[in-house]
CHARMM-style PDB file with segment names, atoms N, HN, CA, C and O in Angstrom:
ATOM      1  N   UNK     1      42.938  78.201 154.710  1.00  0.00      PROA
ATOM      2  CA  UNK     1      42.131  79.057 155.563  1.00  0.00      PROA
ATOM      3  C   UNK     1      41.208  79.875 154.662  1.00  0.00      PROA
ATOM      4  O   UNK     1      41.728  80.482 153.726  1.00  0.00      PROA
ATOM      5  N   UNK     2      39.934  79.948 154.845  1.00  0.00      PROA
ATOM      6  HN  UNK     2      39.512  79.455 155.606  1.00  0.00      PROA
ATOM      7  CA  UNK     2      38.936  80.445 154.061  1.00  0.00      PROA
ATOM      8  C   UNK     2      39.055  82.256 154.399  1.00  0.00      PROA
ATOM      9  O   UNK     2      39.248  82.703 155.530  1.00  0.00      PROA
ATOM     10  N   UNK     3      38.895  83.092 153.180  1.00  0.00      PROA
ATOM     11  HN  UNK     3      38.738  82.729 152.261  1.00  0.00      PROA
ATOM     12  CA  UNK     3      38.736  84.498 152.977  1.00  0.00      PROA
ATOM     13  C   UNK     3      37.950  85.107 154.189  1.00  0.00      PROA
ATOM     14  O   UNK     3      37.937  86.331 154.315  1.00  0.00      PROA
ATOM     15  N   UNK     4      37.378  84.406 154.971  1.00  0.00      PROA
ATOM     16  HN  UNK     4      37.389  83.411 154.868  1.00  0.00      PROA
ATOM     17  CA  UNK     4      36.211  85.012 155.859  1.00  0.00      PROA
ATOM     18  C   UNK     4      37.224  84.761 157.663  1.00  0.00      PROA
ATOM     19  O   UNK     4      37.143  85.619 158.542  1.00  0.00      PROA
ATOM     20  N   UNK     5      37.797  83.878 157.782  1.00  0.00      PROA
ATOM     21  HN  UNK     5      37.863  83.180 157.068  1.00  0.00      PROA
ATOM     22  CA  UNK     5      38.364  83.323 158.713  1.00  0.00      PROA
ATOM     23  C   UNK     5      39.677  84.156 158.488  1.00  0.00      PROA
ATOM     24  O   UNK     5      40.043  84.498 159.612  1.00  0.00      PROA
ATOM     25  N   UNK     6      40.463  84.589 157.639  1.00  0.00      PROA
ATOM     26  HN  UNK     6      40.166  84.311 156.726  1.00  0.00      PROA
ATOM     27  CA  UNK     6      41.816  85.207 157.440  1.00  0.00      PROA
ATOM     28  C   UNK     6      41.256  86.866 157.728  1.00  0.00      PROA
ATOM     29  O   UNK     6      41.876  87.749 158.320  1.00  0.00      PROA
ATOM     30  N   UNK     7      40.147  86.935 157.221  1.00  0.00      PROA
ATOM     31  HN  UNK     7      39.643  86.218 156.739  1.00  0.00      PROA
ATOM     32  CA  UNK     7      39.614  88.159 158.062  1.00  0.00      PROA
ATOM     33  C   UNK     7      39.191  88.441 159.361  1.00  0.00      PROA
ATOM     34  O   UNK     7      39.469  89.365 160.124  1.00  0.00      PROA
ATOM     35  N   UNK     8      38.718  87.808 159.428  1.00  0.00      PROA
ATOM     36  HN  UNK     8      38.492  87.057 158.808  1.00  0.00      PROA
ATOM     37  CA  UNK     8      38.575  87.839 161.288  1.00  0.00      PROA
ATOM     38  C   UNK     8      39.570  87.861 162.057  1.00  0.00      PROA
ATOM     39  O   UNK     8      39.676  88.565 163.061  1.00  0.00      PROA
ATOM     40  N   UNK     9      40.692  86.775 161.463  1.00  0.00      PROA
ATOM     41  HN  UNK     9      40.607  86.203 160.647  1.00  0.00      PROA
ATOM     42  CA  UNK     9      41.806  87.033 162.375  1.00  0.00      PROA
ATOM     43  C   UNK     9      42.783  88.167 162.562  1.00  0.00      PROA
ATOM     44  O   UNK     9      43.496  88.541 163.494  1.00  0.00      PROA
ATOM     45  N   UNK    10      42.434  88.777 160.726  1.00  0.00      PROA
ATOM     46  HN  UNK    10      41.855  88.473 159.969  1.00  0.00      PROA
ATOM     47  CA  UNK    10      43.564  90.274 160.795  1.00  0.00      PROA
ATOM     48  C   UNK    10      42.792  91.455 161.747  1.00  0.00      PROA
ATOM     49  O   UNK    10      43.407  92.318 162.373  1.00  0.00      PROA
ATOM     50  N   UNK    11      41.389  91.316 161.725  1.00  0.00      PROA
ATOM     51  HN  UNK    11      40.889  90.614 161.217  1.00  0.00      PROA
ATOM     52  CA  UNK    11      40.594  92.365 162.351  1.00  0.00      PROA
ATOM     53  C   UNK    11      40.717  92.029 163.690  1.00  0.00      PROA
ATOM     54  O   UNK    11      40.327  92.890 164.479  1.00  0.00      PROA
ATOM     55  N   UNK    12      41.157  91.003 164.147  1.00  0.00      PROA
ATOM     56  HN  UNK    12      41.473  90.304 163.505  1.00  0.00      PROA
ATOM     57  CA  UNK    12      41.169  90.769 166.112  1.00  0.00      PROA
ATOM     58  C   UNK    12      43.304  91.135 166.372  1.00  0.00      PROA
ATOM     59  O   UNK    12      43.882  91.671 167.317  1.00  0.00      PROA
ATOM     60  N   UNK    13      43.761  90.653 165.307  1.00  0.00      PROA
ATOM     61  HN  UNK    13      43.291  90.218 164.539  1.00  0.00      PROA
ATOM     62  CA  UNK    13      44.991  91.116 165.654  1.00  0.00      PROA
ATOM     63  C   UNK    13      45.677  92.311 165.529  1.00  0.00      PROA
ATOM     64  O   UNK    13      46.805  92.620 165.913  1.00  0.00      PROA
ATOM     65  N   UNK    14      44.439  93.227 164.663  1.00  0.00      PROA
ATOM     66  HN  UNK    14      43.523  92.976 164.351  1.00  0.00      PROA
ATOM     67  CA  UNK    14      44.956  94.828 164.367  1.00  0.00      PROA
ATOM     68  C   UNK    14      44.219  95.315 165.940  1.00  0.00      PROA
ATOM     69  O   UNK    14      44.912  96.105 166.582  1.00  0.00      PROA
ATOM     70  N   UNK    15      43.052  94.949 166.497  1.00  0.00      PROA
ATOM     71  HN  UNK    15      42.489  94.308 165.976  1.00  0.00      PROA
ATOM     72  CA  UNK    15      42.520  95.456 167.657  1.00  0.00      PROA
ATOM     73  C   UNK    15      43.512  95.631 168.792  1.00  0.00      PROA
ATOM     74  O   UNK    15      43.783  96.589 169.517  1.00  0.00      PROA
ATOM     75  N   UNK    16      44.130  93.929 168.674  1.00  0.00      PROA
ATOM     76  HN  UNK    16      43.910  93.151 168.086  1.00  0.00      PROA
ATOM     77  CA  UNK    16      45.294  93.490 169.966  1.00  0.00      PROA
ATOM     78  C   UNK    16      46.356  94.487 169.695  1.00  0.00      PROA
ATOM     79  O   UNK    16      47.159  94.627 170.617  1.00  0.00      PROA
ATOM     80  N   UNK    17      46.538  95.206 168.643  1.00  0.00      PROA
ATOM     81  HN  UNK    17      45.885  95.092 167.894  1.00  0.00      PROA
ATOM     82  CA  UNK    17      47.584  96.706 168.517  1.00  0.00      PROA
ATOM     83  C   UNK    17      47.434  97.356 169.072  1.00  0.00      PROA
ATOM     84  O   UNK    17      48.424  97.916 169.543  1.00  0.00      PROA
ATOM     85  N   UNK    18      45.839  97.901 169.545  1.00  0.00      PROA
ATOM     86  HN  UNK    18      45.034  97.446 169.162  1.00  0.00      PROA
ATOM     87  CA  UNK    18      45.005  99.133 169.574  1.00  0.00      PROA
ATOM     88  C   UNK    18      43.969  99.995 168.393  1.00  0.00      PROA
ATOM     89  O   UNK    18      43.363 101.066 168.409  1.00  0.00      PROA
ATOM     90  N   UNK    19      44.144  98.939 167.453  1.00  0.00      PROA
ATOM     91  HN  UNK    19      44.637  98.069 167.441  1.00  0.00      PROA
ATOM     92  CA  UNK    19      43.212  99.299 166.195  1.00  0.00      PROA
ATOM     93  C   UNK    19      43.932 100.189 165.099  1.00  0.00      PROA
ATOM     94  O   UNK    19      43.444 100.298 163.974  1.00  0.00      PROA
ATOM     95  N   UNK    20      45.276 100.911 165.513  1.00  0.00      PROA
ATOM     96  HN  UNK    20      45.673 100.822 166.427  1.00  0.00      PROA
ATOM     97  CA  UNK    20      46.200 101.140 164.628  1.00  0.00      PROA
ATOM     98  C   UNK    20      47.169 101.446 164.683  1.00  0.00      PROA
ATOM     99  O   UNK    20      47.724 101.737 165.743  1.00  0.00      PROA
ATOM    100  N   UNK    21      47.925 101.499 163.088  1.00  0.00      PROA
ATOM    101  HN  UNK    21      47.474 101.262 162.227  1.00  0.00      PROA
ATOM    102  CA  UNK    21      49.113 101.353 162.786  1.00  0.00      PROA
ATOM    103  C   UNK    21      49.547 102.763 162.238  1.00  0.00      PROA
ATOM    104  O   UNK    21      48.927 103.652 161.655  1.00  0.00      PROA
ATOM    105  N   UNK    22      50.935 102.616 162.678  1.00  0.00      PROA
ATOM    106  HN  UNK    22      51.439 101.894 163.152  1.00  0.00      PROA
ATOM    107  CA  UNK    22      51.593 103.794 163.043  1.00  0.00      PROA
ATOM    108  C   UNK    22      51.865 104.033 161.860  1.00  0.00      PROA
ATOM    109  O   UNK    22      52.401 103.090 161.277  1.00  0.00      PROA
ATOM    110  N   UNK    23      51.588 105.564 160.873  1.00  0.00      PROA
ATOM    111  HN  UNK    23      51.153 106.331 161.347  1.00  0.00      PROA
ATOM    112  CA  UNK    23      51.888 105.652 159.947  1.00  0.00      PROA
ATOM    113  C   UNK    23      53.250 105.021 159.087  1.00  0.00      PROA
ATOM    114  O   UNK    23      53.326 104.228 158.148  1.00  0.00      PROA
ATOM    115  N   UNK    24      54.156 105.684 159.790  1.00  0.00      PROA
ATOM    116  HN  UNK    24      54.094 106.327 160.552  1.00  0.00      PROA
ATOM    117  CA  UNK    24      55.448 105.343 159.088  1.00  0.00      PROA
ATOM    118  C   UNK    24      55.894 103.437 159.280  1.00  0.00      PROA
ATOM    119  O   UNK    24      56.876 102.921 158.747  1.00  0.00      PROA
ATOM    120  N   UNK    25      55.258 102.977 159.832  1.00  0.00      PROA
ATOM    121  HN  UNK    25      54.460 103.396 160.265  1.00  0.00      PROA
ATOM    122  CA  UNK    25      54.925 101.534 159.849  1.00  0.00      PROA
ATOM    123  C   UNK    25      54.303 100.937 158.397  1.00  0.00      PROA
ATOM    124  O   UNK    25      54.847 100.115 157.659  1.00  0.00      PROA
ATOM    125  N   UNK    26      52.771 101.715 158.180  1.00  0.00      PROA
ATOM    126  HN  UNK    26      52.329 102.382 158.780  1.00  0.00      PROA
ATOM    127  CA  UNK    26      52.204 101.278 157.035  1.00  0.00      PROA
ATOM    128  C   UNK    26      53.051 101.780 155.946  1.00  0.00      PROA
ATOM    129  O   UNK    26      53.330 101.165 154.916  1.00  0.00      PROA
ATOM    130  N   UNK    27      53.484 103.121 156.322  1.00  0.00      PROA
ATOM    131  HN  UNK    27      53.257 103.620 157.158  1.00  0.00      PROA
ATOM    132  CA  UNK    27      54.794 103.435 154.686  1.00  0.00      PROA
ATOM    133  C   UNK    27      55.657 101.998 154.743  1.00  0.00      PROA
ATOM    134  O   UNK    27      55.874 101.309 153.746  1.00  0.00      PROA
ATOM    135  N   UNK    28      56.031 101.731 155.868  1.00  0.00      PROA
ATOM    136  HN  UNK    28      55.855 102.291 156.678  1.00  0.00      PROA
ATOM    137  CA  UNK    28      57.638 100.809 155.300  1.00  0.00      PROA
ATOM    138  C   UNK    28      57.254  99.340 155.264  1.00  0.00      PROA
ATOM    139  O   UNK    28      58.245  98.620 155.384  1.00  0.00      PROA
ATOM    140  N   UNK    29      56.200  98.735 155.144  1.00  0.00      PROA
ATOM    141  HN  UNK    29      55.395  99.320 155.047  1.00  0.00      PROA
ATOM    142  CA  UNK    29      56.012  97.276 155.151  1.00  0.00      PROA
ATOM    143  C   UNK    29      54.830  97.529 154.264  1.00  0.00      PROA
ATOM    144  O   UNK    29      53.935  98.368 154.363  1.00  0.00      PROA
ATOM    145  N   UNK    30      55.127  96.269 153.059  1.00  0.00      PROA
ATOM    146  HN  UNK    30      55.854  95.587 152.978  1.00  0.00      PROA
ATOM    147  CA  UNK    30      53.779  96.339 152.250  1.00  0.00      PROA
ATOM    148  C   UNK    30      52.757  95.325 152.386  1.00  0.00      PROA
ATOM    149  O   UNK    30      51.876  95.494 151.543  1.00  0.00      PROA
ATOM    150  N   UNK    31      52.537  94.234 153.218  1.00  0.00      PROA
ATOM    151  HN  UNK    31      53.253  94.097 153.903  1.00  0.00      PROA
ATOM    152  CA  UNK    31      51.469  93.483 153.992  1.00  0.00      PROA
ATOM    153  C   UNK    31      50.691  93.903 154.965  1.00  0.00      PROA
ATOM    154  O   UNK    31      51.330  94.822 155.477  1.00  0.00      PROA
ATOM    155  N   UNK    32      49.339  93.741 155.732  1.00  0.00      PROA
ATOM    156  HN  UNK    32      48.820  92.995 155.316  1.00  0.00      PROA
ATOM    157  CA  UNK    32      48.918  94.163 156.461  1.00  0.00      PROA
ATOM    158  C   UNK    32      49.477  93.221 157.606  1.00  0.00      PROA
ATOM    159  O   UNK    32      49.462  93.638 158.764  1.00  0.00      PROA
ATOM    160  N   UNK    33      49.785  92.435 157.422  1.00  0.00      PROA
ATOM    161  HN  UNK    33      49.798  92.096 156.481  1.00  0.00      PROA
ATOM    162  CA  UNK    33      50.612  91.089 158.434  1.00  0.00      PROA
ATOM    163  C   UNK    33      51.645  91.499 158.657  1.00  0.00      PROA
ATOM    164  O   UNK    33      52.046  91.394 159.816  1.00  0.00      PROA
ATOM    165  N   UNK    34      52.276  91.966 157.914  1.00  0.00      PROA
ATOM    166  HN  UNK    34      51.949  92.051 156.973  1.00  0.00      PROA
ATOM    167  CA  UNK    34      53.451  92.674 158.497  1.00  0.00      PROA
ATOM    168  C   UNK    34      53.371  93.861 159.554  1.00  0.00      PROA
ATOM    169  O   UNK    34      53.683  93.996 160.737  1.00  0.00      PROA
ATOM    170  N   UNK    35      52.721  94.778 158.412  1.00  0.00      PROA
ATOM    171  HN  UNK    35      52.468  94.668 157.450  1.00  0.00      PROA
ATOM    172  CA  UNK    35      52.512  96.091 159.987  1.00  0.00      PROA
ATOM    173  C   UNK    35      51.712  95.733 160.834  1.00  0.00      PROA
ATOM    174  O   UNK    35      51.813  96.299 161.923  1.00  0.00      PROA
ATOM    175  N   UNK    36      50.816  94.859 160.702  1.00  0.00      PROA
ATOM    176  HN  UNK    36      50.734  94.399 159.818  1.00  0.00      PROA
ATOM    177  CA  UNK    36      50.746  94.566 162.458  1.00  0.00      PROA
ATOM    178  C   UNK    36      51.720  93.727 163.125  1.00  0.00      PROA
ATOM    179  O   UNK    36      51.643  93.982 164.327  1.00  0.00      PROA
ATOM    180  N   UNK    37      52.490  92.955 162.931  1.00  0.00      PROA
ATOM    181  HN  UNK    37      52.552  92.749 161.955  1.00  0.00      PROA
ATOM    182  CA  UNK    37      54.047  92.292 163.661  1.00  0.00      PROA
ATOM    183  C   UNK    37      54.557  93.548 163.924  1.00  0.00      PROA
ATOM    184  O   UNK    37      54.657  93.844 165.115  1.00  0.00      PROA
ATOM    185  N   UNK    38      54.978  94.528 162.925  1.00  0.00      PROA
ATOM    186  HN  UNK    38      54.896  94.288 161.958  1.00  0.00      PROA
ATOM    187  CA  UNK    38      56.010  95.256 163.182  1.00  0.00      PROA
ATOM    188  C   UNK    38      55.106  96.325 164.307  1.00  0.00      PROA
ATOM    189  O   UNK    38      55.741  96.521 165.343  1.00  0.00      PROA
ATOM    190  N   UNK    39      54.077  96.855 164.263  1.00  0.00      PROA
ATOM    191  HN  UNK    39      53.562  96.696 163.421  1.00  0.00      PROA
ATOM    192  CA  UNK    39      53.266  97.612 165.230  1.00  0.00      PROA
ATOM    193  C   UNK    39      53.502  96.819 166.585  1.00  0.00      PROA
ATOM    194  O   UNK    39      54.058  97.310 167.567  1.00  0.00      PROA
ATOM    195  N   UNK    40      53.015  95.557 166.507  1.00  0.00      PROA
ATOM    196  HN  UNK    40      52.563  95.159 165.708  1.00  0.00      PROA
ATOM    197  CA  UNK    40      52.886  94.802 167.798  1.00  0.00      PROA
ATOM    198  C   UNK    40      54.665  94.840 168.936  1.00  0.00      PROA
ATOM    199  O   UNK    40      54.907  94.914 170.141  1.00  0.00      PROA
ATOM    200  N   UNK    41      55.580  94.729 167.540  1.00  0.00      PROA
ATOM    201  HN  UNK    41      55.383  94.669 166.562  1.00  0.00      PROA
ATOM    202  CA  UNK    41      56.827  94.815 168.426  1.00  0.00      PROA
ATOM    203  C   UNK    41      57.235  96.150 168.765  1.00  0.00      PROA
ATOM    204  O   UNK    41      58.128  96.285 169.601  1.00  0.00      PROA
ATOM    205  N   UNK    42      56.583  97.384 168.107  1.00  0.00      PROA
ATOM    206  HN  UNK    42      55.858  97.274 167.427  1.00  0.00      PROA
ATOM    207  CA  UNK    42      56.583  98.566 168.372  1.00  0.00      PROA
ATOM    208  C   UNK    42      56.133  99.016 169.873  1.00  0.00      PROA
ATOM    209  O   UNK    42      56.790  99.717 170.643  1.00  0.00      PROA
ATOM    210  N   UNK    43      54.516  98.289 170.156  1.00  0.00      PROA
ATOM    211  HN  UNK    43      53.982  97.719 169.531  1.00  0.00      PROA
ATOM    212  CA  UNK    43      54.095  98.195 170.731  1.00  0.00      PROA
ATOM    213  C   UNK    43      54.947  97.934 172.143  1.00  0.00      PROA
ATOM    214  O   UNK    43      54.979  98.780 173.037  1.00  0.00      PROA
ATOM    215  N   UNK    44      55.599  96.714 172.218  1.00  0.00      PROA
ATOM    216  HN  UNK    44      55.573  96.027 171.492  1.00  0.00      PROA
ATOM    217  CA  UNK    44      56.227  96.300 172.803  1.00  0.00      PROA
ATOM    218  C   UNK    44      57.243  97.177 173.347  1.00  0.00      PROA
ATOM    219  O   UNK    44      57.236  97.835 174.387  1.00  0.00      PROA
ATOM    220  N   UNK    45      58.080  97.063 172.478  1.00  0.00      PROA
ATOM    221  HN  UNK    45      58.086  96.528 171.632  1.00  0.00      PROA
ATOM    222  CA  UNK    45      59.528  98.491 172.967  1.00  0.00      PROA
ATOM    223  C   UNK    45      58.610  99.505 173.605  1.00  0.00      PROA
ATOM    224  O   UNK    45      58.803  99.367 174.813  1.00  0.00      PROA
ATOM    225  N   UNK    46      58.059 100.085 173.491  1.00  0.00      PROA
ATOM    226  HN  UNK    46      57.903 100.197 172.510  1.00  0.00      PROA
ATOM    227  CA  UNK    46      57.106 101.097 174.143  1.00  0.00      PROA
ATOM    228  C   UNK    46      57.036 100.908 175.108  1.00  0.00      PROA
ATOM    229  O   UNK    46      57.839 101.502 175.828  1.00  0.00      PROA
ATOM    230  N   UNK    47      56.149 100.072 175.687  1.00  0.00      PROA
ATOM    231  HN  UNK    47      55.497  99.590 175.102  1.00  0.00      PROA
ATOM    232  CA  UNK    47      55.723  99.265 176.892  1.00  0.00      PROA
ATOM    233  C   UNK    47      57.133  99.022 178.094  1.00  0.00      PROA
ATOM    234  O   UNK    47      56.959  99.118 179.309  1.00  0.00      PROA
ATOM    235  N   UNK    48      58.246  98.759 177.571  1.00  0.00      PROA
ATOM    236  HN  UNK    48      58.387  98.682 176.584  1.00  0.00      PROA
ATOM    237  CA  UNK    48      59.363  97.996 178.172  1.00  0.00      PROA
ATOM    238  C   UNK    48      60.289  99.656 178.445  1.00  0.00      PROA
ATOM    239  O   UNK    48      60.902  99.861 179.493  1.00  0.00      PROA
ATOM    240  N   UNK    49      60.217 100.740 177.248  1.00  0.00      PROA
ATOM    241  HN  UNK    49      59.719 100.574 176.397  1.00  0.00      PROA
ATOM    242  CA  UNK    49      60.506 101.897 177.756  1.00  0.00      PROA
ATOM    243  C   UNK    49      59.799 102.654 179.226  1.00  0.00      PROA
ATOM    244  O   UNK    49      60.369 103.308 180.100  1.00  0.00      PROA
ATOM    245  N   UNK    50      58.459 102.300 179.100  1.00  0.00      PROA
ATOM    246  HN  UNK    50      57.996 101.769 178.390  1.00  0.00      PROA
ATOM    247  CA  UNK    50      57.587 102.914 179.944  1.00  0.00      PROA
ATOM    248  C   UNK    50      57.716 102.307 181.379  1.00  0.00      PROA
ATOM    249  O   UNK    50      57.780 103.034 182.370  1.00  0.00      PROA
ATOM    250  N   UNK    51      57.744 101.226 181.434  1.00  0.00      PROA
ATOM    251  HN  UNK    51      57.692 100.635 180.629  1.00  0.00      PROA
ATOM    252  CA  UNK    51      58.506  99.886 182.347  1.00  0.00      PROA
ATOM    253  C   UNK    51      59.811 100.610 183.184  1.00  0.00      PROA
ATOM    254  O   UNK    51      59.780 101.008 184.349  1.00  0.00      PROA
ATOM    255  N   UNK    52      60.872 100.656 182.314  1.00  0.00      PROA
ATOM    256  HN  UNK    52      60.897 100.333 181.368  1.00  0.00      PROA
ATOM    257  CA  UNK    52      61.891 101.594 182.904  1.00  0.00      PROA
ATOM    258  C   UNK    52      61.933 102.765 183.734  1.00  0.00      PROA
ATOM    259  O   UNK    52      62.494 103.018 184.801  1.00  0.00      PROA
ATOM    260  N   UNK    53      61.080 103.508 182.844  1.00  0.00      PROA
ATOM    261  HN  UNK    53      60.624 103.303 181.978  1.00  0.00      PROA
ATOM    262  CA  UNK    53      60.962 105.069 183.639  1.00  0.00      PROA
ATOM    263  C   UNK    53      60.199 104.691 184.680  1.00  0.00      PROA
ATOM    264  O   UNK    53      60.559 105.178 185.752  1.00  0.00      PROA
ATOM    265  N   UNK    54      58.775 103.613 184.732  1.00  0.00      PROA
ATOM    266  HN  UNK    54      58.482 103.217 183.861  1.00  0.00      PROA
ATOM    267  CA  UNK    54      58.022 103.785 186.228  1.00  0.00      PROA
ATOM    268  C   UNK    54      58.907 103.495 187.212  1.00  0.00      PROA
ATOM    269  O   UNK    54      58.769 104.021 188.317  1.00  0.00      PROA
ATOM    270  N   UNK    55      60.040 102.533 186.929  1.00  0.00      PROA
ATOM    271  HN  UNK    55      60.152 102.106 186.032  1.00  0.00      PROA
ATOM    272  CA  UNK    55      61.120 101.668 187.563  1.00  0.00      PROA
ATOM    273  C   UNK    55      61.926 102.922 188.162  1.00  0.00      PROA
ATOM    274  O   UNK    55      61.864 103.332 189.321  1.00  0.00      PROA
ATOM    275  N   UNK    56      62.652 103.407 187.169  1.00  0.00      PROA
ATOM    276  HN  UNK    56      62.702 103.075 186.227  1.00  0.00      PROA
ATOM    277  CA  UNK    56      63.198 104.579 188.077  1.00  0.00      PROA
ATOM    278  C   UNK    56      62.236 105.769 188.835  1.00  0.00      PROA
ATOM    279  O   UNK    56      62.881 106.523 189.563  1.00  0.00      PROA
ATOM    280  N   UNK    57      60.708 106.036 188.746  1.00  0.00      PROA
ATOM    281  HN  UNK    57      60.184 105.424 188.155  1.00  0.00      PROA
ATOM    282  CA  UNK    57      59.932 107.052 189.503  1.00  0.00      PROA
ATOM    283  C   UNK    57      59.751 105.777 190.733  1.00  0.00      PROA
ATOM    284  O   UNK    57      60.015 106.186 191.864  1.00  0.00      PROA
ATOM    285  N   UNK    58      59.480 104.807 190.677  1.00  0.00      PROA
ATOM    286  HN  UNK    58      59.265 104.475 189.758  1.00  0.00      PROA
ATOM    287  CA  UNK    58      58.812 104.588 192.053  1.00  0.00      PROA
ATOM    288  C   UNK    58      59.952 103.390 192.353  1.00  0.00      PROA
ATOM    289  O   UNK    58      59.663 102.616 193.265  1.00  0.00      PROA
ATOM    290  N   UNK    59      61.040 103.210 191.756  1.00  0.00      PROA
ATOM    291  HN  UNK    59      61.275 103.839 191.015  1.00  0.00      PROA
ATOM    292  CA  UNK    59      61.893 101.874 191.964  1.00  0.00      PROA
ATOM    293  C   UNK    59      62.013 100.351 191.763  1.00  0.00      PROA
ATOM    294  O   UNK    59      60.877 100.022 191.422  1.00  0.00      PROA
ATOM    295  N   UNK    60      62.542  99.594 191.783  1.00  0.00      PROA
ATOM    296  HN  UNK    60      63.465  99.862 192.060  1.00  0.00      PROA
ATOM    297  CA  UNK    60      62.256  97.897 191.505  1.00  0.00      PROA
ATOM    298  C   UNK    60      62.107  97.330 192.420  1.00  0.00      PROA
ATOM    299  O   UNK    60      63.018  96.809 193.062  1.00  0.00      PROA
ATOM    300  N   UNK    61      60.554  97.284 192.788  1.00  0.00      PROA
ATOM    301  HN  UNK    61      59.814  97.708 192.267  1.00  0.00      PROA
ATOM    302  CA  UNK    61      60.136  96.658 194.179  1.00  0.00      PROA
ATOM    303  C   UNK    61      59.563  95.179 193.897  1.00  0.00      PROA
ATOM    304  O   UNK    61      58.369  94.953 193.698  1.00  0.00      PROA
ATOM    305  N   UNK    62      60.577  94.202 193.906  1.00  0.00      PROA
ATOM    306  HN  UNK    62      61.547  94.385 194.067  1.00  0.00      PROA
ATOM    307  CA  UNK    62      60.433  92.774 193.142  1.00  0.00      PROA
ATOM    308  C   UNK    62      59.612  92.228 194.166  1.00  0.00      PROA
ATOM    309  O   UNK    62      59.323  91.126 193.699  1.00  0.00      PROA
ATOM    310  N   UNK    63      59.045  92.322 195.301  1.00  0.00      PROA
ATOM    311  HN  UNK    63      59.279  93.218 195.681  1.00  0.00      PROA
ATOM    312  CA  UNK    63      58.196  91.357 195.984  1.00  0.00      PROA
ATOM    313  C   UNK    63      56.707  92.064 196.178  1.00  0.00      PROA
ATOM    314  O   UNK    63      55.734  91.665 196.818  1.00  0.00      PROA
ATOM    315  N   UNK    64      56.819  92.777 195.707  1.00  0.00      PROA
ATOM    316  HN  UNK    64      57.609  93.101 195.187  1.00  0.00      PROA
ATOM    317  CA  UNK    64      55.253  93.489 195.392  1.00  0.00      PROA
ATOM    318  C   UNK    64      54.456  92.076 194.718  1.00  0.00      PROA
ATOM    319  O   UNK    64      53.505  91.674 195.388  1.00  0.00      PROA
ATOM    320  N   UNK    65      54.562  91.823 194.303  1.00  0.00      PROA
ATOM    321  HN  UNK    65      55.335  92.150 193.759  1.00  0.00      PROA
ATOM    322  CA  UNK    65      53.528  90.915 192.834  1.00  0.00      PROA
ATOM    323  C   UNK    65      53.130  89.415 193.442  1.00  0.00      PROA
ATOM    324  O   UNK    65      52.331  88.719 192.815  1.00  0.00      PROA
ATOM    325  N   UNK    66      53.631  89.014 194.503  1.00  0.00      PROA
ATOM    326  HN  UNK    66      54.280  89.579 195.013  1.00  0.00      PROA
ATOM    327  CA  UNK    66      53.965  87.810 195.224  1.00  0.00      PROA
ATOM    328  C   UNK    66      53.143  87.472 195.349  1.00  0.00      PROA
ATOM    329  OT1 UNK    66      52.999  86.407 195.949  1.00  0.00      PROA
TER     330      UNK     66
END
C-alpha cells in the first residue's frame, strides 16, 4: 500500500472516531492504528452505555423500528 493511500485511510478512520482520540488512549498505545481501534471500541462502549440509559428513560419498545 503506497504512503499516500495509508494516509488517506488513517485520516477517514480517525474522522469515523469523531476526529479524536482520547488523551489517555494516545498515552497508552504507541501506533496511530491502534488508538484509533482502541478509540473506536471506546466509542462503542459509550454508545451501548447510552443505549441502556435511553432504554431505561423511555423503555424497550422492540416493534418501534419495524
Amino acid at each position: 500500500m503506497s504512503t499516500a493511500t495509508l494516509d488517506n485511510n488513517l485520516n477517514r478512520a480517525l474522522e469515523l472516531v469523531g476526529g479524536v482520540i482520547d488523551p489517555e488512549i494516545a498515552e497508552t498505545y504507541p501506533s496511530i492504528e491502534a488508538r484509533i481501534l482502541a478509540q473506536a471500541l471506546e466509542n462503542v462502549e459509550l454508545a451501548e452505555r447510552r443505549l441502556r440509559e435511553i432504554q431505561k428513560l423511555v423503555g424497550d419498545i422492540d416493534g418501534v423500528f419495524v
